[in-house]
C-alpha positions in Angstrom: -31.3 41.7 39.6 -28.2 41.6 41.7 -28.4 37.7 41.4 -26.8 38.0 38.2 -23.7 39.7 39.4 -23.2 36.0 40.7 -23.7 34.6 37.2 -20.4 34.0 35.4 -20.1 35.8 32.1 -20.4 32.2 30.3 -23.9 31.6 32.5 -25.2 35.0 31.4 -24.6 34.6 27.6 -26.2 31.4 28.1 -29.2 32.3 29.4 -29.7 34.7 26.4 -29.0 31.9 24.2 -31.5 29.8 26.1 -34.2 32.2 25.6 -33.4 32.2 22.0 -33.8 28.6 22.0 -36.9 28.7 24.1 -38.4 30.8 21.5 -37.5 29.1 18.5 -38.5 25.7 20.4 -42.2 26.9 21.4 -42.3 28.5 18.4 -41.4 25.1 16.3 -43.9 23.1 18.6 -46.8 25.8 17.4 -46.0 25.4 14.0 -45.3 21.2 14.2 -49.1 21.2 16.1 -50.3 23.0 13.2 -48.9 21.1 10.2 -49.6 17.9 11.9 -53.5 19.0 12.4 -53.1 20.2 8.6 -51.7 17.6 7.4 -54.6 15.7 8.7 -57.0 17.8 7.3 -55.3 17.9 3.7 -54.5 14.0 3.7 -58.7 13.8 4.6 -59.0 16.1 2.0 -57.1 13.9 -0.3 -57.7 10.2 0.4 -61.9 10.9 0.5 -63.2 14.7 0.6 -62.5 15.2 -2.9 -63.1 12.0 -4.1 -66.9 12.1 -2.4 -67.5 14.9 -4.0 -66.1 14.0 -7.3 -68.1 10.5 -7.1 -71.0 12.5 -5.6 -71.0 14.8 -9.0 -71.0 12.4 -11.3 -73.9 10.5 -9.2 -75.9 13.2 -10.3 -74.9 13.1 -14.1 -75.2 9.6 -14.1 -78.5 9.5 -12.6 -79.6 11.8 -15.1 -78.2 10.3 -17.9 -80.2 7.1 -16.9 -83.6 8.6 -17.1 -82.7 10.4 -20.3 -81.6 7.2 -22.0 -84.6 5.6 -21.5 -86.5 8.3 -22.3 -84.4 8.8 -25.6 -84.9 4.7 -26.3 -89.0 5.2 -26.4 -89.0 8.3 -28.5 -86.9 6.9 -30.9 -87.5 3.2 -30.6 -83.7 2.1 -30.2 -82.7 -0.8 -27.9 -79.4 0.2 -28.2 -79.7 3.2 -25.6 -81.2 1.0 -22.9 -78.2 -0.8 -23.2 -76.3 2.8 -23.2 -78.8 3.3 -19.3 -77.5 0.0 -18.1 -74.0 0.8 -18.5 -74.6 4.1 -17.1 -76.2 2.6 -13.9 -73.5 -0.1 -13.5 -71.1 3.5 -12.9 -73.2 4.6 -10.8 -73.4 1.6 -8.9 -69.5 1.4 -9.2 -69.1 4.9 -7.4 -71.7 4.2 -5.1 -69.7 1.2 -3.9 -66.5 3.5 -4.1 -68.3 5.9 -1.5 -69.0 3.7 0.8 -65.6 2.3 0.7 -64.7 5.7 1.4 -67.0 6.4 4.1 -69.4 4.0 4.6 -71.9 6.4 7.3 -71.6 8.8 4.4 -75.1 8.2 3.0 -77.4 5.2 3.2 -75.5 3.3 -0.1 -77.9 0.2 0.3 -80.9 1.8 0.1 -79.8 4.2 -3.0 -78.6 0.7 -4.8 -82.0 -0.8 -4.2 -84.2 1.9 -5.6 -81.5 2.1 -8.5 -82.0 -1.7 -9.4 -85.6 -1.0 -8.8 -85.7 1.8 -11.2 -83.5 0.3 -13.7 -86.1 -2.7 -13.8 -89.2 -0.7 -13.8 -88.1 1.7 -16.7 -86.7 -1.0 -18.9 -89.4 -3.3 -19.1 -91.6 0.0 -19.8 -89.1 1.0 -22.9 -88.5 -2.9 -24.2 -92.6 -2.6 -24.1 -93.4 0.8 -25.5 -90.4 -0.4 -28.4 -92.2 -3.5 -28.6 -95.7 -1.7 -29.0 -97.0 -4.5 -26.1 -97.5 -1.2 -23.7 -100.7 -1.0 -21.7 -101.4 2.1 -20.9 -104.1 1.9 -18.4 -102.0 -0.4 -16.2 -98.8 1.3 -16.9 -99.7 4.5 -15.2 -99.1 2.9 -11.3 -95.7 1.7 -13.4 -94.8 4.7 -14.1 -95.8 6.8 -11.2 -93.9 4.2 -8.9 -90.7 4.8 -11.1 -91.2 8.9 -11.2 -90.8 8.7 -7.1 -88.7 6.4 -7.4 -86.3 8.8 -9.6 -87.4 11.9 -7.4 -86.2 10.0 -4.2 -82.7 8.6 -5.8 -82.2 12.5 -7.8 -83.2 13.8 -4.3 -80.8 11.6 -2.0 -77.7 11.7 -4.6 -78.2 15.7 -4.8 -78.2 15.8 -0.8 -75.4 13.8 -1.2 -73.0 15.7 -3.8 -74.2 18.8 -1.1 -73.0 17.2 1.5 -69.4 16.3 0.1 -69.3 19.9 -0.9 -70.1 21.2 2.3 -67.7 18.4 4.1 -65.0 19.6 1.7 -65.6 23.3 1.9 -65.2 22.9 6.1 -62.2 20.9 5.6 -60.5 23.6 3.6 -61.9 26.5 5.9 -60.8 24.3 8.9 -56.8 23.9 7.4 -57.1 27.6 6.6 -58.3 28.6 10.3 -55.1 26.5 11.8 -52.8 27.4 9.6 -54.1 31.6 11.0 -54.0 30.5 14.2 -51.1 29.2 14.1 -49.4 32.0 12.7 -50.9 34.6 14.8 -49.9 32.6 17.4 -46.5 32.3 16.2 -46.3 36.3 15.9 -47.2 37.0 19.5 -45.3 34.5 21.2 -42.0 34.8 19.0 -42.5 39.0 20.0 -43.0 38.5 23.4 -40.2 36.2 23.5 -37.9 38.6 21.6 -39.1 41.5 24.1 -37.8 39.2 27.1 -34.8 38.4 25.1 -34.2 41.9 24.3 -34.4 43.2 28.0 -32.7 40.3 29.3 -29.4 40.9 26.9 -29.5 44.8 27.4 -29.5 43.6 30.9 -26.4 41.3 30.8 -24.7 43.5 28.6 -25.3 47.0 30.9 -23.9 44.4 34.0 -20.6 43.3 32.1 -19.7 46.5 30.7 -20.5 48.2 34.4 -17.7 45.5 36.0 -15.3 46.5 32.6 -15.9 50.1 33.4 -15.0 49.7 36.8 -12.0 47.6 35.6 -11.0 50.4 33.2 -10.8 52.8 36.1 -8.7 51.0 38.2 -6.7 49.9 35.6 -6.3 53.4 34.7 -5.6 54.8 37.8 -2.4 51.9 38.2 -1.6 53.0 34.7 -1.4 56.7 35.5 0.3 56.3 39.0 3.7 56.2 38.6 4.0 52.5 38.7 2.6 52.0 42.3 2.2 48.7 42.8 0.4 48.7 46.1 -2.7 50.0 44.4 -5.4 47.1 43.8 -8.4 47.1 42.4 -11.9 46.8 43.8 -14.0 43.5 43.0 -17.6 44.6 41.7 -18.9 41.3 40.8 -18.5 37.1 41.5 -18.2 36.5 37.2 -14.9 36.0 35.2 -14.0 39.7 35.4 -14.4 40.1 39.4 -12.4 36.6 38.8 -9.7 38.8 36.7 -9.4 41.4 39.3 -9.0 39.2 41.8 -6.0 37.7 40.2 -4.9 40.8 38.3 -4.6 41.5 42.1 -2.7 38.8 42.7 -0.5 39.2 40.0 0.4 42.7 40.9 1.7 41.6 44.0 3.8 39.0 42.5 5.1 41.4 40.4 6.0 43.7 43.1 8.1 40.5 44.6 9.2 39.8 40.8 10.8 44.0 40.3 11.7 43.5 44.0 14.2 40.5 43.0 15.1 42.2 39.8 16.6 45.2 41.4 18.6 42.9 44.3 20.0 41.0 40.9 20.9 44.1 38.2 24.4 45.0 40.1 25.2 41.3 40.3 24.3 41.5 36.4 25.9 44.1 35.5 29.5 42.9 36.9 28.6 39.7 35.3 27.9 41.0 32.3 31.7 42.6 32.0 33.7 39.7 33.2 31.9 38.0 30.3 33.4 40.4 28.1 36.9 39.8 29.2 36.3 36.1 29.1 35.0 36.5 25.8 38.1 38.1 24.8 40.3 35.3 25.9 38.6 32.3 24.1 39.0 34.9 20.6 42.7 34.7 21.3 42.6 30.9 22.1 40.4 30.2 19.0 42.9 32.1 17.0 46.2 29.7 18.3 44.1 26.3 17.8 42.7 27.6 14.2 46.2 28.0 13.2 47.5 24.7 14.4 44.4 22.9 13.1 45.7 24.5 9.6 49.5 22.9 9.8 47.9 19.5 11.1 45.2 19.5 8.1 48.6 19.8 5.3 50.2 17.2 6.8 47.2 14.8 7.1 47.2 15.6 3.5 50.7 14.5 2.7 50.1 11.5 4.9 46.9 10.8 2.7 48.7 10.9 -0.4 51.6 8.6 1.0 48.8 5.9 1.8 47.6 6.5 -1.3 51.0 5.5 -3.0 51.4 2.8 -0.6 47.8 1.7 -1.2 48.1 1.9 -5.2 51.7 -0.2 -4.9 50.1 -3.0 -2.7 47.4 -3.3 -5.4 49.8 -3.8 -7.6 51.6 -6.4 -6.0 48.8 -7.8 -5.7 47.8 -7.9 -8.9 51.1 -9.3 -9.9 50.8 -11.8 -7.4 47.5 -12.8 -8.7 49.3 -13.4 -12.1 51.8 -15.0 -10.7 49.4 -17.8 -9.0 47.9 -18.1 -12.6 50.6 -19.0 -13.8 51.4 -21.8 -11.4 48.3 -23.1 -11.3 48.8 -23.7 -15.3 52.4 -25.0 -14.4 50.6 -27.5 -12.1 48.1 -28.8 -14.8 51.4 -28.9 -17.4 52.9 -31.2 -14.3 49.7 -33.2 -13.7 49.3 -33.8 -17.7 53.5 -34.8 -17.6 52.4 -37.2 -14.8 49.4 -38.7 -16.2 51.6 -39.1 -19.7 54.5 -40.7 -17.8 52.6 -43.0 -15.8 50.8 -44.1 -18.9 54.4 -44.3 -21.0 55.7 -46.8 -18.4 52.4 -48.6 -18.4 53.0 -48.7 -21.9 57.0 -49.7 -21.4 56.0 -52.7 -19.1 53.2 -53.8 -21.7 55.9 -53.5 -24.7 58.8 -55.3 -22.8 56.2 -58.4 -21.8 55.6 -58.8 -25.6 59.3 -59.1 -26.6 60.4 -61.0 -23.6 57.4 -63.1 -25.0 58.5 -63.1 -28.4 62.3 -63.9 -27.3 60.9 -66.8 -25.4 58.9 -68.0 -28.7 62.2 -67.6 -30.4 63.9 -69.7 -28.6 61.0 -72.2 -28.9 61.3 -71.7 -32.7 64.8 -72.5 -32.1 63.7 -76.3 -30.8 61.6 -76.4 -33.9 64.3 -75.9 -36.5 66.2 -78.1 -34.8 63.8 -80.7 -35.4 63.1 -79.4 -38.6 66.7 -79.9 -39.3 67.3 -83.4 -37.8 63.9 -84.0 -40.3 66.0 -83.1 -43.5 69.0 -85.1 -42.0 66.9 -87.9 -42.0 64.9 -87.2 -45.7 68.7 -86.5 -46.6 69.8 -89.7 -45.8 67.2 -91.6 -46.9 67.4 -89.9 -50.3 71.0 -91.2 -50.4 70.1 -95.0 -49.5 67.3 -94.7 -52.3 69.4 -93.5 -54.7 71.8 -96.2 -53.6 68.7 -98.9 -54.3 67.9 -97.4 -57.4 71.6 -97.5 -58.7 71.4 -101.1 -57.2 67.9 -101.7 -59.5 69.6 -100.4 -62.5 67.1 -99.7 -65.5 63.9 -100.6 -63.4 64.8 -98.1 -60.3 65.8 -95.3 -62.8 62.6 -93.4 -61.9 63.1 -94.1 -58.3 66.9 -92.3 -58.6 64.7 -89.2 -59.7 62.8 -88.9 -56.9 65.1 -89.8 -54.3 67.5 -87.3 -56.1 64.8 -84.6 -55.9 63.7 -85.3 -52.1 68.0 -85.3 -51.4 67.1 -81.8 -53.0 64.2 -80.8 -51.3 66.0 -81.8 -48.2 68.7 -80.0 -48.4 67.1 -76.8 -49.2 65.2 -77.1 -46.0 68.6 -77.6 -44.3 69.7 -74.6 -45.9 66.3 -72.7 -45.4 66.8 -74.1 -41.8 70.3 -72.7 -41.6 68.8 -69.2 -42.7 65.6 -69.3 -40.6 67.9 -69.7 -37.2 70.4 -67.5 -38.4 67.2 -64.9 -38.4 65.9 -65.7 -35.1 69.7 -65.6 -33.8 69.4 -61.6 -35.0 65.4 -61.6 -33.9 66.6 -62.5 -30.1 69.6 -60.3 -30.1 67.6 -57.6 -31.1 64.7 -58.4 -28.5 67.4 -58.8 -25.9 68.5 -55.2 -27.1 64.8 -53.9 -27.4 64.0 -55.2 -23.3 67.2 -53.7 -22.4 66.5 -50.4 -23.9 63.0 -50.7 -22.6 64.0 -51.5 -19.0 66.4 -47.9 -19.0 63.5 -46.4 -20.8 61.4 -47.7 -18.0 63.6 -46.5 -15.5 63.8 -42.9 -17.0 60.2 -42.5 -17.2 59.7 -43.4 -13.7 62.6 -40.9 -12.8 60.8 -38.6 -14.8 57.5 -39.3 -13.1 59.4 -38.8 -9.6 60.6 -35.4 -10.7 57.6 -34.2 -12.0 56.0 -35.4 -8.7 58.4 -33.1 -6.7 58.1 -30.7 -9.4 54.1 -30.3 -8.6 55.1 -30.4 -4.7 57.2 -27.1 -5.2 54.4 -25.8 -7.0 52.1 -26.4 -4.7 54.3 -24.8 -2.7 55.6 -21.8 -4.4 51.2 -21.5 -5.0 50.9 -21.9 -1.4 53.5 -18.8 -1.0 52.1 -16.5 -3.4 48.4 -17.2 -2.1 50.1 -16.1 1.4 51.6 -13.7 -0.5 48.4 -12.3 -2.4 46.9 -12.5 0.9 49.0 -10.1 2.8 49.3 -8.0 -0.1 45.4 -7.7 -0.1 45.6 -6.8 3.7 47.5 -4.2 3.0 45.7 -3.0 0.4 42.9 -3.0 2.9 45.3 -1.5 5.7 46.5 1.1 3.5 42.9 1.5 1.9 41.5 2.1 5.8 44.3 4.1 6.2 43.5 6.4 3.4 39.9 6.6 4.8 40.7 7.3 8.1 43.3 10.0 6.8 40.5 11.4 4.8 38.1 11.4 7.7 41.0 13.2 9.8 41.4 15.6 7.3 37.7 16.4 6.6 37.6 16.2 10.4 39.8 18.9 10.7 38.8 20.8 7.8 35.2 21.1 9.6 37.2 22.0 13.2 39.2 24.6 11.0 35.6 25.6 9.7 33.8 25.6 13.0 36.6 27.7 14.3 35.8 30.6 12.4 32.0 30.0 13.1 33.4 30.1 16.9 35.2 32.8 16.6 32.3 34.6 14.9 29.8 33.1 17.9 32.5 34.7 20.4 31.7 38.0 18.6 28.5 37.6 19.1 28.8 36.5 22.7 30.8 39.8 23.0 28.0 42.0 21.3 25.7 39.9 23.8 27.6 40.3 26.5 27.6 44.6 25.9 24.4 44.4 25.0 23.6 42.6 28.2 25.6 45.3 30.2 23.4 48.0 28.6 20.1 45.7 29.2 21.3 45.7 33.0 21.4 49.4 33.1 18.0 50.0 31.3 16.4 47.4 34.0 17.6 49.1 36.6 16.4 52.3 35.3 12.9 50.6 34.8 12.9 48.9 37.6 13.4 52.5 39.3 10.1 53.7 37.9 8.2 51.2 40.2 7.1 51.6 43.7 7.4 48.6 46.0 
């Protein structure tokens, strides 16, 4: 058995597990081998033992039924129950066709069919005849003993036959219950020899690991108890994972000899380490102290400075704003302008349109001036030839009476027109004055409106101007909105800045502390290694 102090511990719990396999493996193949070769059997059983035996049965009922039907048909003279034995056969037909289905080198089926057909024939031509009363009995007896043998040989063959299946079905069933021993018993020796082996095998493996640990535990021990001597090693028993722990326990003892070898050379390097620390530590508290309190007066006046942006911020937003209303404003100045213009330019239109019509009309005046005149020279005429008619008439005497009438009443007529004439051009004399007047008055109010259409042009020119200042304007007021505003952010962010150094110094000083509890504590750590360290032999 020393081969298995070669084994690693892994190998040897494996090779118990292996057995245990092993057993339940063969032990599974035993039992598979016997359900298979049962299952056999019982599906035998199933698909055709029981049913030949079942079939076989009722062979036998049937065959006696048929004989005591016909029987029953003579002695009471009823064709009815030969009909009852034909049915009766065709079953037993039917399950001797089933059986040999099932098995056809179970019996000889044709044979048994034949002899039923023949008895069948033979019995009812003897009942239809004895019912009938045309029976003979002197040549019915060969009838009759032909159909006796005939019954014995069927009765005979179908009772071999229901034996048979019993006997078939009987072996099955002892045959399934044999395997199904054997198996077991099988089963039961094999899985307790295997469980012996298994048994030995693992008190084996066991006994050989806890030998090595025991060995281990001694060595150990002795390392343990001898005042930290760390040239001891320990002795390798076995090639597995604890020889393989030895070995390198081994190992590691010696690189912790090196190890508490370099740890003594550096604990009085440590140790004055460890104390200028301390007196460093103590400088950076003092340091932390003078920047915490200049952080402070630099935090209040980045707050005064905040709130100045603030104010300067709020004011240029409010110039702003004002600027803003300011370039409403124009802009409705500069529609007022651009309405004045559109109204001046249509005035003059107008101006020009008015002043054509009465330079017109002064012109048709003076055309109506040509008229009267003519007119006028008309009535001279009608005047004067009123006057030479009334001159005829007076000439005429009695006879140009009538004539005097009329030529006194056209002298009339004309000089009402004269007259009408007179008053007419006297009218137009005041119509053209005052047209004269009305195109002078419309040329100056011509000229005013373009004058006024000039100023209002120079009047939208300055504001378009004055808008173009107070968009510059609103512009660089909303810069400095967004200076100051940036301004105000940045303060803020200088003031929360400082806020968290002011807060971070007293988490520094406090981390100083603890550097300065570290830093004793690491003094007294250096000491207690060097004691330890002291305890060792190397």
């Amino acid at each position: 058995m020393q081969i298995f102090k070669r084994f690693k511990i892994f190998h040897k719990i494996i090779a118990i597990l292996a057995v245990a396999v092993l057993s339940f493996v063969v032990n599974l193949a035993i039992n598979i081998s016997a359900i298979s070769k049962n299952q056999v059997l019982l599906q035998t059983l199933e698909n055709t033992s029981i049913h030949l035996v079942n079939l076989s049965s009722e062979n036998v009922t049937a065959w006696q039924r048929i004989d005591e039907l016909y029987t029953q048909s003579v002695s009471f003279g009823d064709e009815d129950l030969i009909a009852g034995a034909n049915t009766a056969l065709e079953n037993l037909l039917s399950n001797l066709q089933k059986i040999k289905t099932l098995d056809s080198d179970f019996s000889d089926i044709n044979d048994l069919i034949t002899k039923a057909n023949k008895y069948n024939s033979l019995s009812k031509k003897m009942s239809l005849d004895f019912i009938n009363g045309d029976i003979d009995f002197q040549s019915a007896q060969p009838i009759i003993k032909a159909k006796s043998a005939i019954f014995e040989e069927v009765a005979e063959s179908l009772s071999i036959d229901k034996k048979n299946a019993s006997t078939s079905f009987n072996k099955l069933v002892a045959e399934t219950v044999t395997n199904s021993s054997d198996s077991r018993d099988l089963s039961i020796v094999l899985g307790i020899s295997l469980l012996l082996l298994m048994t030995i095998l693992s008190i084996f493996i066991a006994r050989s690991i806890s030998k090595s640990v025991i060995s281990i535990d001694g060595s150990l021990r002795e390392l343990a108890e001898g005042d930290g001597d760390l040239t001891n090693q320990l002795a390798i028993t076995s090639n597995d994972e604890l020889g393989s722990v030895v070995k390198h326990f081994n190992i590691f003892t010696q690189m912790l000899r090196g190890i508490v070898r370099e740890v003594v050379a550096v604990v009085a390097p440590l140790t004055l380490s460890a104390e200028q620390l301390a007196d460093k530590v103590q400088q950076v508290d003092s340091n932390i102290k003078e920047q915490s309190d200049v952080a402070e007066v630099t935090k209040q006046s980045m707050i005064e400075m905040q709130a100045s942006v603030a104010d300067i911020a709020k004011s240029a937003a409010q110039a702003a704003s004002a600027a803003e209303a300011g370039e409403l404003e124009v802009n409705q100045g500069m529609e007022n302008v651009q309405h004045s213009l559109s109204v001046s330019g249509e005035l003059t239109e107008n101006i020009a349109i008015a002043s054509s019509v009465i330079n017109q009309l002064a012109q048709d005046s003076q055309n109506m001036n040509q008229i009267l005149d003519v007119i006028n020279s008309i009535a001279d005429q009608t005047n004067l030839l009123a006057l030479n008619a009334a001159i005829e008439a007076a000439r005429a005497g009695e006879h140009g009476r009538g004539f005097a009438v009329v030529a006194d009443e056209v002298r009339n007529l004309a000089s009402r027109t004269a007259l009408s004439t007179t008053e007419v051009r006297e009218l137009l004399d005041k119509l053209i004055t005052a047209a004269d007047q009305s195109v002078s008055s419309m040329e100056t109010a011509k000229d005013k409106a373009t004058s006024n259409e000039s100023i209002s042009r120079e009047v939208n020119q300055s504001l378009t101007k004055i808008k173009e200042q107070i968009g510059h304007i609103s512009s660089m007021n909303n810069q400095i909105a967004a200076a100051t505003e940036e301004q105000s952010s940045v303060a803020e962010t200088v003031v929360n800045n400082i806020e968290d150094m002011y807060n971070s110094f007293g988490a520094t000083t406090l981390a100083v502390e603890e550097i300065g509890e570290v830093a004793n504590q690491l003094d007294g750590n250096a000491t207690l290694i060097r004691d330890a360290t002291s305890k060792f032999i190397i």
